[in-house]
C-alpha positions, -999 to 999 in steps of 0.1 A, spaced: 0 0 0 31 22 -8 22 57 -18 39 81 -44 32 106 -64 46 105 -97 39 137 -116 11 161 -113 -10 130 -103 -39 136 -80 -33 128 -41 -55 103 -29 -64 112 3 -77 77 19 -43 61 4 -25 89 26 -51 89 53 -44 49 55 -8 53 56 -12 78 85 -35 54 103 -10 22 98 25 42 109 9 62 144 3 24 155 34 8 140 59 38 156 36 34 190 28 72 187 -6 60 197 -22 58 224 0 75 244 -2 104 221 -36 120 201 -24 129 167 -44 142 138 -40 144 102 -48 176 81 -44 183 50 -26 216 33 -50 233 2 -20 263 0 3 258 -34 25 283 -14 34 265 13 68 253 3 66 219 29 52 182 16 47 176 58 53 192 91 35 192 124 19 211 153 25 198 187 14 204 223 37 184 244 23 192 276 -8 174 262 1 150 240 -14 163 208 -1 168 175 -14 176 140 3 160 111 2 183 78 2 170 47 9 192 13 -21 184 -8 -21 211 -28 15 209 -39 39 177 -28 76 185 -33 81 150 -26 72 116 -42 70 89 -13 46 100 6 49 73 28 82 83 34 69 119 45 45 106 67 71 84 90 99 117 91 74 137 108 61 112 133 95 106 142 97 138 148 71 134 177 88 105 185 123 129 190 104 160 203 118 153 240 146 151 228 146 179 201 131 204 235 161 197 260 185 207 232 170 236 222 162 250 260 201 239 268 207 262 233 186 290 240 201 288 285 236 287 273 242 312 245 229 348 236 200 349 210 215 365 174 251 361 186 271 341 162 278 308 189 238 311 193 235 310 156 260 278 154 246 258 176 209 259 166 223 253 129 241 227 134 212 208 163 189 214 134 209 202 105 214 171 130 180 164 139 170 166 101 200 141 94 188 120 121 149 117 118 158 111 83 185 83 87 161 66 110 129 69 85 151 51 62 159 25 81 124 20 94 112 16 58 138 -2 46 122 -28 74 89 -19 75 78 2 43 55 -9 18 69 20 -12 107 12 0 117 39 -29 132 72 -15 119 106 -27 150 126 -42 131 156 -53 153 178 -34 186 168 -52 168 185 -80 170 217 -63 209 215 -56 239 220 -69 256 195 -88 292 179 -71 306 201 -95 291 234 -91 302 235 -51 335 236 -58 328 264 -87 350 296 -74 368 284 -50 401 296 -47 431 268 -52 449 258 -20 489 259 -29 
């Protein structure tokens, strides 16, 4: 029941809504936690998924780019953000140690939150692959955002010879 959009095909919603439904219990996001799934009619908003979270509650709200995708696997989408819930502790200790420990707009400050973020992106990511290369039906990564980079080439353009 793997999901991707291919395209300009049209999302179907009870394939996503399915997905969402299958992973909340598989990641054991439910009970314990009361999460939702929206989804996003904007073709501006730039995200495929994201989420809103009360942790002092237990809630989230799992959006879903309808209206736009930027990426294909949907499925794959769908498990990065729930473990995202499944890293917010995590992710909140971090960023109050960041935000105790360093001066807001200060260069350190800047650093720090940079490279936590970049980290918990590489993270969350590395451990959605690995979950669907177990668990996935679409085992197929999205690579839509390579797209939108540079070549291997092109970062090295203009830099300056070491001799």
């Amino acid at each position: 029941m793997g999901f991707c959009i291919k395209g300009r095909e049209k999302m179907d919603r009870e394939a996503v809504k399915q997905l969402f439904e299958k992973y909340v219990r598989k990641l054991r996001i439910t009970p314990a936690w009361d999460v939702k799934l929206e989804f996003v009619e904007d073709p501006g908003w730039k995200k495929t998924g994201d989420f809103r979270i009360d942790c002092d509650d237990r809630k989230a709200i799992l959006l879903i780019n309808a209206a736009d995708p930027k990426q294909e696997n949907l499925e794959e989408v769908i498990v990065h953000e729930l473990m995202h819930i499944k890293m917010y502790p995590l992710d909140q200790v971090t960023e109050s140690l960041i935000v105790s420990n360093f001066k807001e707009n200060t260069p350190a400050y800047d650093f720090a939150y940079s490279q936590f973020f970049t980290a918990l992106e590489q993270t969350v990511e590395e451990l959605t692959k690995c979950f669907l290369l177990e668990s996935g039906d679409d085992r197929e990564l999205s690579y839509g955002r390579c797209g939108r980079q540079k070549s291997f080439n092109e970062l090295y353009d203009g830099l300056k010879n070491i001799e």
